[in-house]
N, C-alpha and C positions, 0 to 999 in steps of 0.2 A: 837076673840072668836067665834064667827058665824062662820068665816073660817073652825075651826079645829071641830065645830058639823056638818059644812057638812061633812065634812070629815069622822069624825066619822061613821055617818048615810050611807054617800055610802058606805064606807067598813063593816059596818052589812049587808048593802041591798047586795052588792058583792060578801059577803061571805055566806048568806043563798040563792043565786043563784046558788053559787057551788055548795052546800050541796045537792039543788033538783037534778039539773041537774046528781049528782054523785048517787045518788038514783035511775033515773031512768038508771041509766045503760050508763050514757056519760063516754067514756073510759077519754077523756082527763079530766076531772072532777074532776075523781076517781083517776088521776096521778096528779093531782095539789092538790088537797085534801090530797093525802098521802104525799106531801112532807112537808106541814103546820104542818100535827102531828107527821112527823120526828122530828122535831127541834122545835116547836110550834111555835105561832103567836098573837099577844095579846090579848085578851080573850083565846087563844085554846091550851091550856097544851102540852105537846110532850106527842104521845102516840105511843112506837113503835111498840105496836100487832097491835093498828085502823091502823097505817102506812102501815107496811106491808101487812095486809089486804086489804085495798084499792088498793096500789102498783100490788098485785096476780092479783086482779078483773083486771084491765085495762089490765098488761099485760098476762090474759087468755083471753081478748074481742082484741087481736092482735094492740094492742096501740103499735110502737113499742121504743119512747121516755122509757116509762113503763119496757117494756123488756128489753132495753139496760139497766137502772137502775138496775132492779132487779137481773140483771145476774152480776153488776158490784158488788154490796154487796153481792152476791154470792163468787163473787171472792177473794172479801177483806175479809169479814166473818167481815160485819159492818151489827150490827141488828140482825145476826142471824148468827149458826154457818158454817165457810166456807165450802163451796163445788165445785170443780171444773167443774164436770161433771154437774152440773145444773148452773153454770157459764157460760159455754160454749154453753149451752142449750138454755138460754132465748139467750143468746144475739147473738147466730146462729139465731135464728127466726125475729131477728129484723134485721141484716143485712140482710134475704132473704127475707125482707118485704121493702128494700132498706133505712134504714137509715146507713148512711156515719158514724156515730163516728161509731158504733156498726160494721161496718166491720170494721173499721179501730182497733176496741178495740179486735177484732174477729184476725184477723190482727198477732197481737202483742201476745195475746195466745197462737197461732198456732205457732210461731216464738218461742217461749219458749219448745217446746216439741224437737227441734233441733233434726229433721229427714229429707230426702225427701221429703216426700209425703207430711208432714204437710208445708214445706217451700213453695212448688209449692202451695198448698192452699190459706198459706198466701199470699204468692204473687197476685195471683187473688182478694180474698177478698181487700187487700189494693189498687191494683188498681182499684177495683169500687171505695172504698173513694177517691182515684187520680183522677179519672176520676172526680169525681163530686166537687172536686176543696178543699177537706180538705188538709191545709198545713201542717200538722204533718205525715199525710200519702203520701203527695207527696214526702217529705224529708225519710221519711224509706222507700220507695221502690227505690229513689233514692240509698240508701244506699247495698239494696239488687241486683240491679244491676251493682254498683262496687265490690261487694262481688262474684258476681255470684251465688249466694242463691236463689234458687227457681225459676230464671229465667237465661237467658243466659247470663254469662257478657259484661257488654255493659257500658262503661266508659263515651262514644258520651250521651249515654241515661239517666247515673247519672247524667252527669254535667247538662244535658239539665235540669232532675227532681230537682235538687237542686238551679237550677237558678230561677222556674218557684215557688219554695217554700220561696225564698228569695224576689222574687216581691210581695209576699203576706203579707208579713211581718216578716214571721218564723225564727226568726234570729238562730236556730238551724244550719239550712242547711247550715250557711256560714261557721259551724265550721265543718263542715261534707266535705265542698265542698273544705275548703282550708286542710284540713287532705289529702284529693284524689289529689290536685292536686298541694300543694305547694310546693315542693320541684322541680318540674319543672319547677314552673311560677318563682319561685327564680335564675332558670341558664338563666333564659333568658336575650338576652344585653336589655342594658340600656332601649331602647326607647322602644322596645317590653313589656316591664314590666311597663315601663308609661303608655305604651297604656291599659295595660291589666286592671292596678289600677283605669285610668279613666274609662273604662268599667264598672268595678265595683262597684265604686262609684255611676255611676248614675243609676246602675240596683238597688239599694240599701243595697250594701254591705261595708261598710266603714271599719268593719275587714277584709274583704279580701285587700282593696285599702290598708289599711292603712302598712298591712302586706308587701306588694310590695313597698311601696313607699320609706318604711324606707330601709336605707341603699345610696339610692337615693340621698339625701339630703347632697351632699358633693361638697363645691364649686370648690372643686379642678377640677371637670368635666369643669370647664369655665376658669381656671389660668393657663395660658400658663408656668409658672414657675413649675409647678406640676409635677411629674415622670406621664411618658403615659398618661400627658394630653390632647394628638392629636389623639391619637386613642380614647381617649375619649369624646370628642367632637364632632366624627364622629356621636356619638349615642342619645345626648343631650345636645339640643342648648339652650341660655339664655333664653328665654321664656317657655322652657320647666321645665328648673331647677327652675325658678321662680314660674313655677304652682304647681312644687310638695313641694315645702316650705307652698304657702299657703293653696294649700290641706292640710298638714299636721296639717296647723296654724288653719284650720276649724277641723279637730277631736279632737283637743284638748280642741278648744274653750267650743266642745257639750259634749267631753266625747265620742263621736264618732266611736266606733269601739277601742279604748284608753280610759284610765282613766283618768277624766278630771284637764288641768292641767294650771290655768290662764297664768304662767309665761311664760310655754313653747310655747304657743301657743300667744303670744305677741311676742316670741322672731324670729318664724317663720314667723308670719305675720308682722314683720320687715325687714326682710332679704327679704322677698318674696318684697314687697314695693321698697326696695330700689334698687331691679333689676331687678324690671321696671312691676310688675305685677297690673294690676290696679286693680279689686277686693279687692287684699292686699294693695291698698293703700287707699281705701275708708275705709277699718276695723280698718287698724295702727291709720289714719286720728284721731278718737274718740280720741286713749288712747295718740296720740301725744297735743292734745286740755285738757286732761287732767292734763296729766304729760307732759309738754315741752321740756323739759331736758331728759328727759329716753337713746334717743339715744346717749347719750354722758358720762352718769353715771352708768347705770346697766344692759342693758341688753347683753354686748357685751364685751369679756377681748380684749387683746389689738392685739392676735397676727388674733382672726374673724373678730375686724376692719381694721387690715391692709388688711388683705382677701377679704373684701367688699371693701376699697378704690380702690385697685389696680385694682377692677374692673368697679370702674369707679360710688362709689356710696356716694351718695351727704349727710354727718350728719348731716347737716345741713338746711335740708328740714323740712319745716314747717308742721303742719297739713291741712294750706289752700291750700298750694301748692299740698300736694298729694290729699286733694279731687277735686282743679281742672283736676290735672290730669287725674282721676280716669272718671269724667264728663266728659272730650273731649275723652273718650272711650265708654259712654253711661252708667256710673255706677252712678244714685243717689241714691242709697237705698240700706239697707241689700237683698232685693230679688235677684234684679239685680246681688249684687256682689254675690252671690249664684251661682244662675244661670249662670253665666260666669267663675265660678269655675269650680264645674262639667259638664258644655258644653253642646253641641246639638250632637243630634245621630250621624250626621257627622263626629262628634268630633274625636267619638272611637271606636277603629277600634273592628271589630266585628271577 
């Protein structure tokens, strides 16, 4: 009880500190002030004229948090009726006051009016938010330079913009970036396309990896009995084919760039296991300690176990066994086997 009257009592005392501070004229104040009687806050009713009002004050005292707002309900025609021209108005003043959303919101306006002049704009305005590191605008101007919109086209400088939106987290860009470039990274042989998927994986794109890897996953690449198995071989070798099972037996686990899917991903990091990946043999290790039986009942019809026998793969392996194995490779732990999945920079080829 005492807990929740301090409580109380600071957020009175916090919030009659706003109040002064927004009386004498603190723009940020007057922009945290109008957002409380946006929507209210408890004691403080929603008041959308005080809102607005305060909202005007900060952003005419050049607040530019304030401006970008006030230009964005402009634009929506939330709170008051829309208007573009004073849309574009506040939230021009706030990106020329250098807040990043507001050119990047700046950006995306100018990109709707679909002219030259306005593209070459946006294009500027968005690469100040590129520049200053927003991943929503590193990913559209990525977009604008495979387009050749507003700037020169430059394919080298999308992928680069879409990688660099992808290390941030923006998972947009990897659907941006495998649209630009997947239909090439698909003709590529075999190992080219291993290499390319473990690139991507560890830049952290598991839809772009996981997009490459599939199709991969056919053991015929190692079954001397196989049509063009020897030229296929030439491009990937059992260690290779082993990593792109458990890769794949890792996106399924997370849902990964794939929709996640327990079985599938049991049944790769099976195959991966039994030919000879250790990673995959520390993950199988669990579900074989579990269910002991698995490899001889469900997860495999009879003409994938001849597939895997014939190349040399043991059903009869226990779960201790594949976690020792997995140990005289250096794998005790989920990290480990992670990290020896997707690999070290060395790994993949750049």
């Amino acid at each position: 009880m005492k807990t929740l009257i301090y409580f109380l009592i600071g957020a009175v005392i916090s919030l009659s500190a706003l109040e002064r501070k927004a009386e004498e004229g603190d723009p940020e104040a007057l922009y945290r002030l109008a957002t409380l009687y946006e929507s209210g806050y408890d004691s403080i009713l929603p008041d959308t004229a005080r809102s607005i009002s305060l909202l005007r004050r900060a952003a005419e005292l050049d607040y530019a948090p304030a401006q970008n707002y006030l230009g964005f309900l402009y634009g929506r025609g939330e709170l008051m009726p829309a208007n573009k021209d004073s849309a574009r108005y506040w939230i021009g003043r706030a990106a020329d006051l250098g807040d990043l959303k507001a050119a990047n919101n700046l950006g995306f306006m100018l990109l709707e009016e679909y002219n030259d002049s306005t593209d070459s704009l946006a294009a500027t305005y968005l690469s100040r938010a590129a520049n200053g590191g927003l991943p929503v605008a590193i990913s559209t101007l990525g977009s604008l330079y495979a387009e050749g919109r507003g700037v020169p086209r430059d394919t080298l400088k999308a992928v680069e913009l879409f990688e660099k939106a992808i290390e941030t987290g923006f998972k947009d860009a990897q659907l941006r970036l495998l649209n630009l470039k997947g239909k090439e990274w698909m003709s590529l042989p075999p190992e080219l396309r291993y290499q390319t998927a473990l690139r991507y994986m560890r830049l952290g794109s598991p839809l772009i990896a996981v997009q490459l890897l599939s199709g991969l996953d056919d053991l015929s690449y190692l079954n001397p009995t196989q049509k063009d198995a020897t030229s296929r071989t030439e491009h990937l070798d059992r260690e290779q084919l082993a990593r792109v099972f458990a890769l794949l037996g890792q996106a399924f686990s997370h849902g990964a760039g794939v929709g996640y899917d327990h079985a599938k991903a049991n049944k790769y990091f099976a195959t991966a296991a039994l030919l000879g990946n250790p990673a995959a043999a520390f993950v199988f290790a669990e579900t074989l300690e579990i269910f002991p039986d698995i490899l001889s009942t469900s997860l495999f019809n009879d003409e994938e176990q001849s597939q895997l026998e014939s190349l040399g793969a043991d059903f009869s392996v226990t779960a201790r066994e594949l976690r020792d194995f997995a140990k005289e490779q250096g794998i005790t732990d989920a990290r480990q086997a992670r990290d020896a999945l997707i690999g070290h920079p060395a790994d993949v080829s750049q």
